[in-house]
C-alpha positions in Angstrom: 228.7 -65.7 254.7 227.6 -67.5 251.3 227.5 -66.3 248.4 227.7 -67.2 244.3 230.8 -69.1 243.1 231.4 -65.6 241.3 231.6 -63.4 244.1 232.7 -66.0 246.9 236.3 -64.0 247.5 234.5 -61.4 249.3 233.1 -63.5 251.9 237.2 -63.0 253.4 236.8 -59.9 255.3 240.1 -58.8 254.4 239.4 -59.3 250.4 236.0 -57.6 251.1 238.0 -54.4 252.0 240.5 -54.3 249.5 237.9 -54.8 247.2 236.1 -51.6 248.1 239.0 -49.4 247.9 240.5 -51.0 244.6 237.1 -50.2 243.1 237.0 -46.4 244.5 240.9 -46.0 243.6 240.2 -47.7 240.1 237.4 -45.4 239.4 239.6 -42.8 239.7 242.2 -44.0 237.8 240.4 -44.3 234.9 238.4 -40.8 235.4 242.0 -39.6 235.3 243.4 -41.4 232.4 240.4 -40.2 230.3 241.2 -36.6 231.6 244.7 -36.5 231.2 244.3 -37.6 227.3 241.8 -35.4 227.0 244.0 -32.4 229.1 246.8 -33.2 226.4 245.1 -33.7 223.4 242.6 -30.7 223.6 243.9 -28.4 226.2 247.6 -28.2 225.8 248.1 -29.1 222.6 246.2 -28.8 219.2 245.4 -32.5 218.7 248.5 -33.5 218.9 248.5 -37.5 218.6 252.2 -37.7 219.0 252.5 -35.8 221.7 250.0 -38.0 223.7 252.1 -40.8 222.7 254.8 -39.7 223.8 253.1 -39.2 227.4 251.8 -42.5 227.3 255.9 -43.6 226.9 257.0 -41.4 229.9 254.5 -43.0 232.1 256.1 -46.6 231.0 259.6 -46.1 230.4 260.3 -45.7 234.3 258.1 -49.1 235.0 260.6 -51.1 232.5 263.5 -50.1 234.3 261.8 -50.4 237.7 259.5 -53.1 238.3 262.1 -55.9 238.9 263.1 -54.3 241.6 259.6 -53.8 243.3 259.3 -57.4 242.4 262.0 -58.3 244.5 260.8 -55.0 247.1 257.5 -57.7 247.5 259.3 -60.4 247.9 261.5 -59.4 250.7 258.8 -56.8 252.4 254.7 -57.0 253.6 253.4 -56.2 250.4 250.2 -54.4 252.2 252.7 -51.7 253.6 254.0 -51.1 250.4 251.1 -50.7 248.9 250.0 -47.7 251.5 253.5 -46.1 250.6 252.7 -46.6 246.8 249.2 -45.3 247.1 249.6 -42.0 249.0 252.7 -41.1 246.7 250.2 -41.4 243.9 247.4 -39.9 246.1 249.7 -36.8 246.2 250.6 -36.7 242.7 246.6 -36.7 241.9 246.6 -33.7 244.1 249.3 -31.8 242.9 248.1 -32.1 239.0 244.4 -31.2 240.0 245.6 -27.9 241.8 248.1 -27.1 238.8 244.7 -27.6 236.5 242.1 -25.6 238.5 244.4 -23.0 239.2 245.3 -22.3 235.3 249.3 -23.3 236.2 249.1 -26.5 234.5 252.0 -26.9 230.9 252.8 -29.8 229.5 256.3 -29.9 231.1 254.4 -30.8 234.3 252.0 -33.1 233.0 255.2 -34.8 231.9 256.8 -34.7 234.7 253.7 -36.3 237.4 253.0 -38.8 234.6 257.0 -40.2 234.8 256.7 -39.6 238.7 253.3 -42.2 238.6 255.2 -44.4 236.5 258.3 -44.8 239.4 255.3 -44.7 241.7 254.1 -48.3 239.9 256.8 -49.7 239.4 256.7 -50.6 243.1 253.0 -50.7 243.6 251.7 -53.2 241.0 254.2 -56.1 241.7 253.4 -55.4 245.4 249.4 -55.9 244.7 249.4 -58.4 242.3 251.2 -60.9 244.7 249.2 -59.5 247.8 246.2 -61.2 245.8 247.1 -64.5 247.3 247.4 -63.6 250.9 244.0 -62.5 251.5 242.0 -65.1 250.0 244.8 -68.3 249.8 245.2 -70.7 247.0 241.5 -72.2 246.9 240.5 -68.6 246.1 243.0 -67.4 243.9 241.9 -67.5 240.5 238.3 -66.5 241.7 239.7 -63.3 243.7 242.0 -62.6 240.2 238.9 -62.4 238.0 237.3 -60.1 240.6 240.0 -57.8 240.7 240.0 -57.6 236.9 235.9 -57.0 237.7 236.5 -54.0 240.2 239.2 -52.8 237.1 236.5 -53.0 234.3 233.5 -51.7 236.6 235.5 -48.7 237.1 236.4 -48.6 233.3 232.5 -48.8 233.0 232.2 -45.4 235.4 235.4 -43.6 235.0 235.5 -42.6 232.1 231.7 -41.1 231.3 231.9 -40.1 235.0 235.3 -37.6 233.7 233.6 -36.7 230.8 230.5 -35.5 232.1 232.7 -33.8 235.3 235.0 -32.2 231.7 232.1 -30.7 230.5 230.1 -29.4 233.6 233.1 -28.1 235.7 236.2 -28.6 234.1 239.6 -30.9 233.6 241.0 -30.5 237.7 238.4 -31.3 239.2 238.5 -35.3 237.3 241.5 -35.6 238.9 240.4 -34.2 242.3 238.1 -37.3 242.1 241.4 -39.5 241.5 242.7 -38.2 244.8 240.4 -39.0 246.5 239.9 -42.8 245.2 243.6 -43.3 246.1 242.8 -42.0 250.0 239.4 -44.6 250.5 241.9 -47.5 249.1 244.6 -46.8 251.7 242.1 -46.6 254.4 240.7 -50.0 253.4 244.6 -51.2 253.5 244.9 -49.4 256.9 242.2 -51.6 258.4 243.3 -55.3 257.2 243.7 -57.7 259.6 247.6 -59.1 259.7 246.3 -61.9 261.9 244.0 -63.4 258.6 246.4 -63.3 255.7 247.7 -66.4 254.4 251.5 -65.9 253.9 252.9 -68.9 253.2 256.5 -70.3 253.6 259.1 -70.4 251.0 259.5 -74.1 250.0 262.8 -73.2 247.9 264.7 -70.6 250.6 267.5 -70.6 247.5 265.1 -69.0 245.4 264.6 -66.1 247.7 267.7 -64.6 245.9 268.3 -61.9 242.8 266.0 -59.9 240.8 267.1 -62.0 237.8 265.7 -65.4 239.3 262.1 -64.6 238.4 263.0 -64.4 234.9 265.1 -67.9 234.6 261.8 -69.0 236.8 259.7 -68.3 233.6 262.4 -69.3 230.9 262.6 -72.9 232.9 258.8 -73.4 232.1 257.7 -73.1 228.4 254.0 -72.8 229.5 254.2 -70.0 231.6 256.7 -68.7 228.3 253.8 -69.0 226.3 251.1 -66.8 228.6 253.8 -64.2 228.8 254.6 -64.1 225.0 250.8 -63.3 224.9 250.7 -60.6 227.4 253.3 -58.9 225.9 251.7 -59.1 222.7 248.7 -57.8 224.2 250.0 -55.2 226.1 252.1 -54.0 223.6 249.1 -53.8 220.6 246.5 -54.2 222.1 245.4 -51.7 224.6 246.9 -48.5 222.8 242.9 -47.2 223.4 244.1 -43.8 224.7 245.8 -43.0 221.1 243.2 -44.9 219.3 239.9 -44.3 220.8 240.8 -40.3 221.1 241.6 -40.2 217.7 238.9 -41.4 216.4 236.4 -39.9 218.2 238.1 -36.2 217.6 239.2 -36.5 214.3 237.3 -39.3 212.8 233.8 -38.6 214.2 234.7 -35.2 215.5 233.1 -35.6 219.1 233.2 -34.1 222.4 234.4 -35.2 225.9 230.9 -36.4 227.1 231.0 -38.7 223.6 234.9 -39.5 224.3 233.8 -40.5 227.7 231.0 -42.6 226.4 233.6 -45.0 224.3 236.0 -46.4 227.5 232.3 -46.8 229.4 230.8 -48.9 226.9 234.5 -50.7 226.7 234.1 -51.4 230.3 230.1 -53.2 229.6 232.5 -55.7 228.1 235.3 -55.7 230.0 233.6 -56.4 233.4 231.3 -59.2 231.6 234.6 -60.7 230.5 236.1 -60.7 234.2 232.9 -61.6 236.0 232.8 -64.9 233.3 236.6 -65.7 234.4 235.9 -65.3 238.1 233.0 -67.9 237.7 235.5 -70.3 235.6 237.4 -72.8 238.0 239.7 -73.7 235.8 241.8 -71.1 233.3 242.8 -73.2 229.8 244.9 -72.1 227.1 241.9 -73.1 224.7 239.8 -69.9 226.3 242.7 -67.7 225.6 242.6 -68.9 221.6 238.7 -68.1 221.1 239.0 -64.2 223.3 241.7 -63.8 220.6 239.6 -64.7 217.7 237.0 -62.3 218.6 239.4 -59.9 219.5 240.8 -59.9 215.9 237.7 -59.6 214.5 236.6 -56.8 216.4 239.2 -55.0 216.1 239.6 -55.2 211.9 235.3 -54.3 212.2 236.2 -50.9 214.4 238.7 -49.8 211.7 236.0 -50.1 209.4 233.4 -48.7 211.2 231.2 -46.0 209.4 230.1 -44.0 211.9 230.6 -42.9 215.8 227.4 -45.3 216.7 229.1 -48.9 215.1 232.5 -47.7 216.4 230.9 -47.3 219.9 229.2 -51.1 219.8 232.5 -52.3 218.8 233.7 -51.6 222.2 231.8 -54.2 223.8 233.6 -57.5 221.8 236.8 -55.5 222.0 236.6 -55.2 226.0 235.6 -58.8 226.8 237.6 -60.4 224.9 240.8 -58.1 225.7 240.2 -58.7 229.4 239.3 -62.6 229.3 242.6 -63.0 227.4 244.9 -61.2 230.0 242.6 -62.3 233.0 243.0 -65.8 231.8 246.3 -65.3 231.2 246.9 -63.9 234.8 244.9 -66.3 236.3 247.1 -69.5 235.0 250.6 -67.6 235.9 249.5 -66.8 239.4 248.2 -70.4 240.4 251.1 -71.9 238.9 254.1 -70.6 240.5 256.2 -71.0 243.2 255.2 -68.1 246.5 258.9 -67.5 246.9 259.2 -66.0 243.9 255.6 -64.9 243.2 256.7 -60.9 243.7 259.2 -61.3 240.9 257.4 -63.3 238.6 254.1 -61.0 238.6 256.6 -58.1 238.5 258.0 -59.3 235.3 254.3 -60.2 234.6 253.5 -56.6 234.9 256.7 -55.6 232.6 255.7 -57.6 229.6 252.0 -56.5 229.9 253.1 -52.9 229.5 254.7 -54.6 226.7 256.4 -52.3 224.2 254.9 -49.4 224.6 256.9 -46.6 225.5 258.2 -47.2 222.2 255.1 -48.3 220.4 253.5 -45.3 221.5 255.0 -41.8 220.0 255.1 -44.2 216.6 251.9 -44.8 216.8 250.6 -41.2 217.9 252.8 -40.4 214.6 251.4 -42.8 212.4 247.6 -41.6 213.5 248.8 -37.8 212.7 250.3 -39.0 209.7 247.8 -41.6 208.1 245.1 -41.0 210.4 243.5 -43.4 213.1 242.4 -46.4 211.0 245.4 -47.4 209.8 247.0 -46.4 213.9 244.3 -49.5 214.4 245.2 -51.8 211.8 248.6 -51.7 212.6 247.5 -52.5 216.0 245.5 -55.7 215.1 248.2 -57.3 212.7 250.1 -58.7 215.3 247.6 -59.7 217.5 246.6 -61.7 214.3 250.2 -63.1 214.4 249.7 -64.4 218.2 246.7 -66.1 217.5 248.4 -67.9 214.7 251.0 -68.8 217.0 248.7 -69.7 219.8 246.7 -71.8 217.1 250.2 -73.7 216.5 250.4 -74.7 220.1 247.6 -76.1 220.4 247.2 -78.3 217.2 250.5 -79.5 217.7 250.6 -79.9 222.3 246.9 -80.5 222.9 246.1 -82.1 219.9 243.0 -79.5 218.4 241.7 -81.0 215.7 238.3 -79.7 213.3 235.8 -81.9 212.3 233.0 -82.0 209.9 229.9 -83.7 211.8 227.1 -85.8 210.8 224.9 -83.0 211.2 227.0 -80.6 208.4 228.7 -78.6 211.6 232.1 -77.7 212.4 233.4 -78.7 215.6 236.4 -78.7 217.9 238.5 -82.1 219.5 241.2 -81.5 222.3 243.3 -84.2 223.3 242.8 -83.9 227.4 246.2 -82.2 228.8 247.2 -80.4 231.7 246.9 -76.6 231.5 247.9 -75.3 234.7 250.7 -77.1 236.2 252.4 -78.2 239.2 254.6 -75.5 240.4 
């Protein structure tokens, strides 16, 4: 089966399958995010931006503690049969908070209390599918089956959310996350009918590695490169994807819009996003130099949708802010994963999935306080300073490791010199 450099993961069958369900259990995910904010925010509570922070902390606090452990958990264990435990635990959790919506039961308490059971629930799953990546599609694959996962994530950011919004206003909160429920069942049959007999699970070069949840973690100290790509995800994930807190804001109090509106913003966040991960999964080659101009236009994008005048510019913003959010991370991803050793590829993308989540369980409840407080520009801005502050450091490491230099050329334009270095290395 042949197909486009893009989309040549899914010529592996068992890829191909996972692909379907991670895009129907994605979907879902996202139709439920954008309900639960929007079950919080304008159901339980009256526009209470700090109490939605704080639910956005519950759901992460459990995956700090955690998620070494599920590292190691994928290390040690077939990652596809954790993934089938991970994804009916969550499959009833969707369940159980659709039937406490639809029958009227629903309180905060047991929002709170689902959202910090999802958040155990993770703390096992991701590391588990993150590493699983490279036994179904092998090394040669890799980086092309990491931008298509980060495609199935963003097409269902594209869908979810106006999908929820539209199901919000026609029949009601529940029934979004009936829809969750269900995505979560199609993606464990697709696990159920993978082939064991066509993964490539490859030997442990280093059997002393195969040791302690700490060893990931002196894994990534050891190598300054892959020091650097995690500084940025945790940069990223802790200031740069607070869109839950910020986007609700601003379309309730800001613009003073509905759900089908609300809905409209993540949706037109995901045009860009899935652009962004479709460009990666065509790229052969992640660079460090990529990562420095998605941050430039993320900086910019952001600062413009603080300023924004009305719902309309807000909503355009989306589109710059989603690609270049997801290329960074994607990018990011992409260069960790091909990279390191597979003995310790559970731990690593475990802790990989820790500084992603970044700081937010404490980032958030500030900065639901801050947006009740001073209102949702300035929740932005203080959002986009730091990410200013990575790219100046990310600028730094490249003038002074790969030699970027500017230049004034004959024809009166700027441009751009790298000294040739290795991006990605050995592992």
């Amino acid at each position: 089966m042949t197909l486009p450099q893009t989309f040549a993961s899914l010529s592996v069958p068992n890829y191909r399958r996972y692909f379907i369900g991670a895009l129907s259990g994605n979907t879902g995910q996202w139709m439920s995010m954008t309900a639960k904010s929007w079950l919080m925010l304008v159901e339980l509570t009256e526009s209470n931006a700090t109490m939605l922070g704080w639910l956005t902390a519950v759901m992460f606090i459990p995956t700090l503690v955690l998620t070494p452990f599920g590292g190691l958990l994928a290390d040690r264990l077939p990652k596809r049969n954790i993934a089938m435990v991970t994804q009916s635990a969550m499959c009833l959790s969707a369940i159980t908070l659709s039937v406490l919506v639809i029958s009227g039961w629903i309180r905060i308490e047991h929002v709170f209390a689902l959202a910090l059971f999802d958040g155990m629930v993770s703390s096992f799953d991701n590391p588990a599918r993150q590493a699983f990546v490279s036994e179904m599609v092998g090394p040669d694959r890799l980086s092309n089956a990491i931008g298509l996962n980060s495609a199935s994530f963003n097409a269902a950011r594209l869908i979810g959310p106006g999908v929820a919004g539209f199901v919000i206003a026609a029949v009601g909160t529940g029934y979004a996350f009936a829809v969750n429920a269900a995505g979560f069942l199609i993606l464990i049959l697709m696990l159920a009918r993978m082939r064991n007999s066509e993964l490539f699970i490859l030997p442990p070069r280093d059997a002393n590695r195969g040791r302690g949840v700490a060893e990931g973690f002196r894994y990534v100290i050891r190598r300054p490169d892959l020091t650097l790509l995690f500084i940025i995800g945790l940069m990223m994930g802790t200031f740069a994807f607070n869109y839950g807190i910020t986007n609700t804001l601003m379309s309730t109090a800001v613009f003073d819009r509905g759900p089908g509106e609300y809905g409209m913003l993540g949706s037109v966040m995901g045009v860009g996003s899935l652009t962004g991960a479709l460009l990666i999964a065509r790229r052969a080659r992640p660079r460090i130099r990529h990562i420095f101009v998605y941050l430039i236009v993320f900086c910019l994008s952001a600062a413009a949708s603080a300023l924004a005048p009305n719902f309309y510019v807000f909503c355009a913003l989306m589109v710059p802010l989603g690609f270049s959010a997801v290329s960074i991370m994607v990018t990011a991803n992409s260069m960790v994963q091909i990279s390191i050793a597979p003995e310790v590829r559970g731990r690593v993308m475990a802790l990989w999935g820790l500084v992603i989540i970044g700081l937010t369980p404490v980032v958030s409840p500030v900065l639901g306080r801050i947006g009740d407080i001073w209102g949702a520009r300035v929740a932005i801005w203080c959002c986009t300073g730091p990410i200013v502050l990575t790219l100046l450091g990310v600028s730094w490491y490249l003038f002074i490791n790969q030699g970027l230099r500017l230049y004034w050329s004959r024809d009166h334009h700027i441009g751009v010199r790298y000294r040739v270095t290795e991006d990605v290395p050995h592992r």
